[in-house]
N, C-alpha and C positions, 0 to 999 in steps of 0.2 A: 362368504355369507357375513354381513354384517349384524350388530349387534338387534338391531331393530328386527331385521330379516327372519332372526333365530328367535326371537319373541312371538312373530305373526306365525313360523311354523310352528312354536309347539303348540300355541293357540287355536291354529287348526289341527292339527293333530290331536288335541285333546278332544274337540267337538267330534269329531270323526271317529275317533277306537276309544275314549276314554270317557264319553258317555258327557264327564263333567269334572272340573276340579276337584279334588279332594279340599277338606277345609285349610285355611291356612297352617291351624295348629296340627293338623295332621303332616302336611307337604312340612314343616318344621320340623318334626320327628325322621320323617324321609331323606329330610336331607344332613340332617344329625347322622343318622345310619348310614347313608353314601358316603361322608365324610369319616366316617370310620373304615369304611372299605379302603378307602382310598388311603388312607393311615396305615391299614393293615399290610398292603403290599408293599408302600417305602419301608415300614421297620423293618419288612424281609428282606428286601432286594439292594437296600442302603443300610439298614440300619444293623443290630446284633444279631437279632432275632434269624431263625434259619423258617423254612417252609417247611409246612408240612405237606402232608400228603395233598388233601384239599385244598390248599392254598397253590398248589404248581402250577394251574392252570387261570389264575388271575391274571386280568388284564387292566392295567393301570390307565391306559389311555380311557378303554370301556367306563373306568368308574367314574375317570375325571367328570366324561360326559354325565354319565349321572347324577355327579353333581350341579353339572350348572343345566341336565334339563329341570331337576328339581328347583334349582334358584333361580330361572327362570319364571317356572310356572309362581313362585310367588311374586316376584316382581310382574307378574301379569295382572296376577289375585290382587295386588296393593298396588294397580295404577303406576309403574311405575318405569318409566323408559332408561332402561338399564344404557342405553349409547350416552345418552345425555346425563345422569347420575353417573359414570364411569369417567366422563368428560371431566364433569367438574371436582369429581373426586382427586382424579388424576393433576389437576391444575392444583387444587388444595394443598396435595404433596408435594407439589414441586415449588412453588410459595414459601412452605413449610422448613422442605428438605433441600432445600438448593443448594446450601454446602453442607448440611449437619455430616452427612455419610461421608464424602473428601474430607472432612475432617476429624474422622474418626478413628483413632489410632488403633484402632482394633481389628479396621479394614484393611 
């Protein structure tokens, strides 16, 4: 599925079971919170932190998506074609970064 593709499904998907976007400040909040999810299970699974009980049953792939349907759905809400902003994001970096990292003695 390409980037475009996953934009037009959640778009329909929303119109179909979700009535209607939430506000953007709200999908902001939503995805504040998935990105905590998603935080929650690397500090257990990589980081110090151990699981607990309710945590043993996360799933990290599950949240990823959660996150990007919610970033998504705001790049819907703000017109905004996430293939082509990823494009030229992607070029900006590389512009940018074309030797910084090869030359970073830290790498």
């Amino acid at each position: 599925m390409t980037i475009a593709q996953a934009q037009q499904s959640v778009d329909s998907w929303i119109k179909k079971y979700g009535v209607r976007y939430f506000s953007e400040l709200t999908n902001m909040a939503l995805l504040t919170e998935e990105t905590g999810e998603v935080a929650r299970i690397i500090a257990r699974k990589y980081g110090d932190q151990s699981f607990k009980k309710s945590d043993e049953e996360a799933n990290l792939a599950d949240e990823m998506a959660d996150v990007l349907f919610v970033l998504i759905c705001l790049a819907n809400q703000c017109d905004i074609n996430l293939e082509k902003a990823f494009a030229e994001n992607l070029e900006k970096k590389t512009a940018r970064d074309a030797t910084r990292h090869q030359q970073n003695p830290k790498l």
